[in-house]
N, C-alpha and C positions, 0 to 999 in steps of 0.2 A: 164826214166826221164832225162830232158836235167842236163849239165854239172851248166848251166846258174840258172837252177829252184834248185838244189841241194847247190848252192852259195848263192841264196837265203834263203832257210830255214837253212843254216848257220848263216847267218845275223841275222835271228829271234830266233834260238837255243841260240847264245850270249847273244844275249839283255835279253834274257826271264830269264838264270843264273843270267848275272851279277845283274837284278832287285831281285831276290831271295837272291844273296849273300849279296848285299847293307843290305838288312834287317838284315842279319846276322852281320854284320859291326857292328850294333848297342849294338853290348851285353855289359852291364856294368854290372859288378859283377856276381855272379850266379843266374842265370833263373828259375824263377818258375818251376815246371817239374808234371806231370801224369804219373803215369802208364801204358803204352797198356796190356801188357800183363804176362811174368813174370818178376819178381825181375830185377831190371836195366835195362829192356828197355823202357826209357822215352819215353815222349815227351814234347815238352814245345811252350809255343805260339812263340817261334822263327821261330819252325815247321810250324806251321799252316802261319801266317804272312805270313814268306817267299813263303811258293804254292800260296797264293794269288798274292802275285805282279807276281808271274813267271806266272800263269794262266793270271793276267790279260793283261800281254803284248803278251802273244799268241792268247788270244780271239779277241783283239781287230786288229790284223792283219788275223786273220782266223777262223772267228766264227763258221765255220761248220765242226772243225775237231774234233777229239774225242781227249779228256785228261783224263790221268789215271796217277793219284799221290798216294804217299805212305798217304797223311793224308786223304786224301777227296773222294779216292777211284774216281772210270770210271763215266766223263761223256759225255752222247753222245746227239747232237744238234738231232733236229728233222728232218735234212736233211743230215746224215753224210757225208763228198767230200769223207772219205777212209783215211785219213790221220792220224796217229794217233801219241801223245807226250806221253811221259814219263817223269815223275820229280820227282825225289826225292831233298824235298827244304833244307834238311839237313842230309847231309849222316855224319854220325858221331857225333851223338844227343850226346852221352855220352861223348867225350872228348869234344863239346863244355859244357856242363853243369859243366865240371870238371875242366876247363880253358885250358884243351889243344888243342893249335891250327892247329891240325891234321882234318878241318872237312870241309865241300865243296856244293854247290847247285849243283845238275847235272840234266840235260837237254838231250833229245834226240827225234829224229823224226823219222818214219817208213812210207811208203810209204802202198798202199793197199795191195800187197803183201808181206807184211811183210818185206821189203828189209829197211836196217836201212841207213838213209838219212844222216846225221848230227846228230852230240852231241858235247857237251862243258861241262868242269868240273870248276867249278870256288870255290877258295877256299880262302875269303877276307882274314884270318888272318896270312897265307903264303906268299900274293901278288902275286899268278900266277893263272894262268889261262891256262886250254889245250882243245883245240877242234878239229874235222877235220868235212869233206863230203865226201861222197864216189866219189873216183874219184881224189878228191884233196888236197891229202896227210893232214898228222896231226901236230901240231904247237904247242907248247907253249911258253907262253908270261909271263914277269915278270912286276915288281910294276915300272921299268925303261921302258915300251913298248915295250925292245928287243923280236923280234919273232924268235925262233929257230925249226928248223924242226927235227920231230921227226924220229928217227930210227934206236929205238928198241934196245935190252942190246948186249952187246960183246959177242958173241959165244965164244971167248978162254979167256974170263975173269976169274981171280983167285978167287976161296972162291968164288961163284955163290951164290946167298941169293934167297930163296922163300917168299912171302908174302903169307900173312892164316888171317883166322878170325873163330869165333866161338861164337857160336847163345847163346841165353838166358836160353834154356832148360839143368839142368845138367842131361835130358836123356842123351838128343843130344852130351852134351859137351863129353863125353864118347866114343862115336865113332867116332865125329870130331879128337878127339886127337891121338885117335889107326890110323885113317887114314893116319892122317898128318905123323905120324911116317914110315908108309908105303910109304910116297911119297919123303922121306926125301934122299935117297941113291940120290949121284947127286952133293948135295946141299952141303956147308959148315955149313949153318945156318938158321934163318927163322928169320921172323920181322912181329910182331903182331900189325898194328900201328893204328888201331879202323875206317875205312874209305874204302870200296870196290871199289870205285868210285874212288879215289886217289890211292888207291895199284894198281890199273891197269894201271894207268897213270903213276907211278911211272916203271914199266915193259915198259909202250911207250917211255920211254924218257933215258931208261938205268941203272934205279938207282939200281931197281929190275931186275931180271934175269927171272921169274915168280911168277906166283900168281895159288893158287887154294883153293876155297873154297865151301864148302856145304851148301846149305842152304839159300844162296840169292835170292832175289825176282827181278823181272824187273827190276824194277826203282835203283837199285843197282848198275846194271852193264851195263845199257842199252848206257846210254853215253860214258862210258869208252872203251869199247867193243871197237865201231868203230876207236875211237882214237891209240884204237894199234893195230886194224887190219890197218888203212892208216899210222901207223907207219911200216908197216909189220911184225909184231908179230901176228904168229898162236893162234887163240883164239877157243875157248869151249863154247856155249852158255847152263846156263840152258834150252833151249826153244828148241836144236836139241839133249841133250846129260840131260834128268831129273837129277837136283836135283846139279850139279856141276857146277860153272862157273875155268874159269881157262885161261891163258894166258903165253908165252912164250914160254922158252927152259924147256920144263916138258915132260916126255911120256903119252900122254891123254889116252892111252891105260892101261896106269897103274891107271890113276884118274877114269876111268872108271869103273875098276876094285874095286874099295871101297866104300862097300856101309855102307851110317850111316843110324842108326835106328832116328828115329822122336820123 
């Protein structure tokens, strides 16, 4: 795919955030909330809202590609082009419902085979925003429009910090934690900050050193991913390595190595 079509679907991966994150702008006080599934993992119509406006500025620039979101699950047009989006309209449900401003709309596009195009992470109650394309390098932009290119944390930085997160199941939280312990030589410390989408963007831009976590879905990591691989930061896809995403200066050999029960 040209240089020029991939700047393109940039253009439209932005738009499609920043219309998800505007929604999110809107939260006054604490948010109605559901249950999906166990104990503390919400959702709230900010959720749902939000995929609607990000779907509908992708529909209306490209009705025949397929979208697959965390609320509204895969849909696919009667003629699919092959292209396929990913959104998750609110990564970090639980610190927005709780008022903390750690939480973000993400966006990402994949071409027919699989190859990831563009993603943007937009996070209104922060004031930045980070995106790239493949091809041409990844960026973050703050609440003053400065654009800073991204690339990636200090190899000989002191105290190295890991980013982790851990799922709803206290099976799961059990060997999440025995893991993370196992991944910890290295590190000085770790930072749980409730957002996959942001910790990896946080590992793009330096703040983090790495991230690794069990248990995330697509639309989790699917934007952030590219952004620090065109930051150049070695990344771990659940989708070539099950069940792990992970980012940085980490031994993936060792993430590899730890397996949590479900």
């Amino acid at each position: 795919m040209s240089t020029a079509a991939e700047t393109d679907f940039l253009a439209l991966t932005r738009r499609a955030a920043e219309a998800g994150a505007a929604v999110l702008a809107e939260r006054a006080g604490r948010p109605a909330t559901d249950t999906k599934s166990e104990g503390g993992d919400w959702v709230t119509d900010f959720d749902r809202r939000a995929e609607d406006a990000v779907r509908e500025v992708i529909t209306a620039a490209r009705p025949h590609d397929v979208i697959t979101g965390e609320e509204y699950g895969r849909t696919e047009p009667e003629h699919p082009s092959g292209t396929e989006w990913s959104i998750d309209p609110l990564d970090g449900t639980t610190n927005f419902v709780r008022g903390i401003v750690y939480y973000a709309t993400s966006v990402a596009v994949r071409d027919d085979d699989g190859t990831w195009l563009a993603g943007a992470v937009v996070a209104p109650a922060l004031g930045v925003a980070y995106y790239a394309a493949r091809g041409e390098g990844a960026w973050r932009v703050d609440a003053s429009g400065e654009h800073v290119k991204l690339t990636g944390p200090d190899p000989d930085t002191d105290g190295p910090l890991i980013g982790s997160g851990f799922g709803y199941s206290p099976r799961r939280h059990v060997g999440q934690v025995a893991a993370l312990g196992a991944l910890m030589p290295g590190f000085a410390n770790m930072r749980r900050l409730g957002s996959a989408a942001l910790d990896v963007c946080l590992v793009a831009d330096g703040t983090l050193d790495a991230y690794a976590e069990y248990g995330t879905h697509l639309h989790d990591w699917s934007a952030a991913m590219i952004i620090a691989e065109e930051a150049g930061v070695p990344v771990l896809r659940p989708e070539t390595y099950p069940g792990w995403a992970a980012a940085g200066f980490i031994n993936f050999d060792r993430v590899k190595a730890q397996h949590v029960g479900d």
